[in-house]
N, C-alpha and C positions, 0 to 999 in steps of 0.2 A: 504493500500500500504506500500511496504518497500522502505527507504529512506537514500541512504550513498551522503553524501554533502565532496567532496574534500577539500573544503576552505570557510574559514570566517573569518573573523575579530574582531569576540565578544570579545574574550580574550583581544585583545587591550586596546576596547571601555572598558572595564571590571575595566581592572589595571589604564586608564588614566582620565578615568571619574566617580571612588571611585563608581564604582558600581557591579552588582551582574550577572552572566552569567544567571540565571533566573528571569531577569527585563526586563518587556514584553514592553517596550519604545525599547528597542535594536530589531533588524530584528531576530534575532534566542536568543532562550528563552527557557530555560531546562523542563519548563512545559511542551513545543510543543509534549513532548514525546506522551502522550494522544492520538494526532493524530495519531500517523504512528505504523504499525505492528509490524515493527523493524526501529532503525533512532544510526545510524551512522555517528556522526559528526568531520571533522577533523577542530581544533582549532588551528590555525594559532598564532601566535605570532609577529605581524610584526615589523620590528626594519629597524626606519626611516634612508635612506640616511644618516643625517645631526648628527645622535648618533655616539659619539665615539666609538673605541672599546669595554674599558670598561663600558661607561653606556648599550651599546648593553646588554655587559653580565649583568649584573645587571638587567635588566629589564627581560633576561630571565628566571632569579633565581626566581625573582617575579611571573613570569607566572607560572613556574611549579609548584610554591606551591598554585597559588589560582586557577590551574584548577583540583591540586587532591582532594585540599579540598573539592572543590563546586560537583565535580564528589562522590564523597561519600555521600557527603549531599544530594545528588539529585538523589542516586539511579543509576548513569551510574557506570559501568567498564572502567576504564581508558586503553586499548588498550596495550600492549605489545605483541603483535604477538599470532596467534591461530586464532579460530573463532571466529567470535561477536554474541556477545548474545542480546537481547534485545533493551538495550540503551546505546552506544557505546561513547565513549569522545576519540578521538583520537588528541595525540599530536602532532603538525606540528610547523617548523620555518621557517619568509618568510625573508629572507634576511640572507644570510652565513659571515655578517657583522662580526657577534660575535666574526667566528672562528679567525680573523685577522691573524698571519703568523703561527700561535700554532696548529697544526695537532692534538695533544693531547685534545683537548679542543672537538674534533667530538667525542671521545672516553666520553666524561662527557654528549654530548649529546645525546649519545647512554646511558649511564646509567641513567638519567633523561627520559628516554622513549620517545625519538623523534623518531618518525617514517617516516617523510619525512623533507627536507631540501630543498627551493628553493633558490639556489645557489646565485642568486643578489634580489634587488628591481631593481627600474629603473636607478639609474647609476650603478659605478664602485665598487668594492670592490678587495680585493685581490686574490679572483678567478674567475672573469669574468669580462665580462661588459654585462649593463643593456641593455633595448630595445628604451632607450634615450639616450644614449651614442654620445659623436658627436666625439669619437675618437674610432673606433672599433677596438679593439684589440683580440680580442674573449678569448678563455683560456686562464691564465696565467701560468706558469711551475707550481709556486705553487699550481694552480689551479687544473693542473694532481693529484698532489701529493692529493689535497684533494679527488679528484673525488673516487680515489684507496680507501681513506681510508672509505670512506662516505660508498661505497661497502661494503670494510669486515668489518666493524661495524651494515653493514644489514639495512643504514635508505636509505631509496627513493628518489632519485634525482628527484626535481622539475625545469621540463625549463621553465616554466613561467618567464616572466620579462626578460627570455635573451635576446642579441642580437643577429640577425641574424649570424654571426659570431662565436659567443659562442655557439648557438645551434650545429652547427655543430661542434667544437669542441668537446661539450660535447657529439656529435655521433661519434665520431672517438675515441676518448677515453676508454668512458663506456664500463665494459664490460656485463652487467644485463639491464633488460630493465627501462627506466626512462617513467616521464609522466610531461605534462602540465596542472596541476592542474587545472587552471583558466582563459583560453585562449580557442577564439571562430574562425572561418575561414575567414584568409584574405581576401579570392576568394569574401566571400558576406559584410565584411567592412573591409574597405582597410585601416588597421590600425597596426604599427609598433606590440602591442601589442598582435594580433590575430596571428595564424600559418599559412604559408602557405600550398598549397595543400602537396608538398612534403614534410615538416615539420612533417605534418599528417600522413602522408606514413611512413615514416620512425620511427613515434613512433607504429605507426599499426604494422610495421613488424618488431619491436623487439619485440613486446607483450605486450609494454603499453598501457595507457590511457589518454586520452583528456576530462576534463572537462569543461561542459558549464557554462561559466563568464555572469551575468545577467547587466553589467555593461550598459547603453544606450548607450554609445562612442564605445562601442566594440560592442553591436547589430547593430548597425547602422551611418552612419557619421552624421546624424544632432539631434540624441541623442535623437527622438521622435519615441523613441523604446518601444514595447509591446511582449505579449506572442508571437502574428505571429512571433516576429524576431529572438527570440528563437527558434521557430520553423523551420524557415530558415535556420538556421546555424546547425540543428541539420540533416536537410533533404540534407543538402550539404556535412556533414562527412559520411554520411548512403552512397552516391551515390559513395563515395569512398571506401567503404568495411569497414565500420568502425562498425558495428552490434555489433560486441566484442569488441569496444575500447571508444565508446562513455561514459562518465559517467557526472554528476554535477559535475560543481566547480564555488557555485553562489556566491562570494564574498560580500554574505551579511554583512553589518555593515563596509561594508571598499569600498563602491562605491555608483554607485547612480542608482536603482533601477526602473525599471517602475511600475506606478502607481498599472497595472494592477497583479502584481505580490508582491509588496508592503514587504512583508516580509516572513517569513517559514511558513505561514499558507497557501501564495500562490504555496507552490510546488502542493498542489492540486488541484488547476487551473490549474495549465501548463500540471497536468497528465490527467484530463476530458478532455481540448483544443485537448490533441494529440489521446485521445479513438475517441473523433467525426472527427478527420484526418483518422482515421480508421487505427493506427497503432492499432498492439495486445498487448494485455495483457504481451504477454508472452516475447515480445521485448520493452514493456516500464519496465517489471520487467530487464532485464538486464541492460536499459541506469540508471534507477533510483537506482540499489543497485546493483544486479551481476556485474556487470562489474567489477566495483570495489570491494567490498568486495571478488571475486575473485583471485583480484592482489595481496590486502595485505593479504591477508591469505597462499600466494602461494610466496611470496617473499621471505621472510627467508630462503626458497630452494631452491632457484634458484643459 
């Protein structure tokens, strides 16, 4: 099978716990390549609420150098727009902390090879607010100004973590299609961070993507979540026309996982679970890797 993962946490766990993005204790592990036909992973960088500006940036300077290194050392292509070859490292940032009031500083993350940006974590920053927020303000002016520039710099707006206020915001603004990296359907767990139906709708009908979050708080409200509930939430974006929009976004190494899916060796459970549902081949190959690998190969032009 081929395998594109929206979001992960490794890079984190990598730089904060003096360890190795192929150290098989972490949920996604550079060996895994073995498994999958082709495996495309985007590496997230997330930069806590509670970091100032500058350590934000500081710890991003850190990320990009120990994911190009370990990306050479380990035989991936680090992602710069075009198509993916084999074993893909694509570079993402979860929190647009960093850019604090400097517009110019998107331009340093478009030259560092950031391909996608999701705009907050859970609170505020100076372009949004978070999907904990107890003050919703949704965009901020500056927050326009970055959306524009995040566009002609070509990296991918992530609404993950917005609030429902800023979502819409950041639909009324954009002018290219965005995506929710890591976010699952409120209709089946009614939870701030999952999308709602319309949510879904509106990244469907600008020609984004929705990935599936394997978090048990976002499969389920009492967090005694498994593949079924995956499964659920995946059969409830389908019934809304979502066949081209669904994709992964399992937030391994930055949430809390069920048992039965346990780390990136489970994506192949969840793909055997869904062959005996009697989905096809041919629409688990789109949710598992086309969908995505579509988008960002198609973005740069849009």
């Amino acid at each position: 099978m081929r395998y594109f993962d929206l979001h992960c946490d490794t890079l984190y766990r990598a730089l904060n716990e003096k360890g190795s993005l192929n150290n098989n204790e972490f949920e996604v592990f550079l060996s895994a390549n073995d498994k999958f036909k082709s495996w495309a992973q985007c590496f997230a960088i997330w930069l806590p609420d509670s970091l100032s500006v500058n350590k934000a940036r500081s710890m991003f300077f850190k990320a990009a150098s120990e994911l190009s290194e370990e990306a050479a050392e380990n035989g991936f292509q680090l992602y710069r727009g075009g198509s993916f070859g084999k074993s893909t490292a694509v570079f993402t940032v979860e929190n647009g902390k960093l850019i604090g009031n400097d517009l110019d500083m998107i331009k340093r993350l478009a030259e560092y090879g950031v391909k996608m940006l999701t705009l907050t974590w859970n609170g505020d920053n100076t372009i949004a607010c978070g999907a904990l927020t107890e003050n919703d303000k949704g965009i901020s002016d500056f927050g326009t100004m970055a959306v524009r520039e995040l566009e002609k710099q070509k990296i991918i707006i992530d609404a993950s973590h917005l609030s429902d206020k800023s979502f819409y915001g950041l639909a009324r603004i954009s002018k290219k299609p965005f995506v929710a990296s890591h976010s699952n359907s409120r209709a089946v767990c009614d939870n701030r961070r999952n999308l709602t139906d319309g949510q879904f709708a509106l990244i469907r009908d600008r020609g984004g993507i929705v990935g599936l979050n394997f978090h048990r708080f976002f499969l389920n409200k009492d967090g005694n979540a498994s593949i079924k509930d995956v499964a659920a939430h995946l059969e409830h974006f389908l019934s809304l026309g979502g066949e081209n929009t669904v994709a992964i976004g399992s937030d391994f190494d930055g949430s809390d996982i069920p048992c039965d899916i346990k780390n990136i060796l489970g994506i192949e459970r969840i793909y055997e679970y869904l062959l005996r549902l009697n989905y096809s081949e041919e629409l688990l190959d789109k949710l598992f890797w086309t969908n995505a690998a579509n988008f960002f190969e198609t973005f740069d032009n849009r």
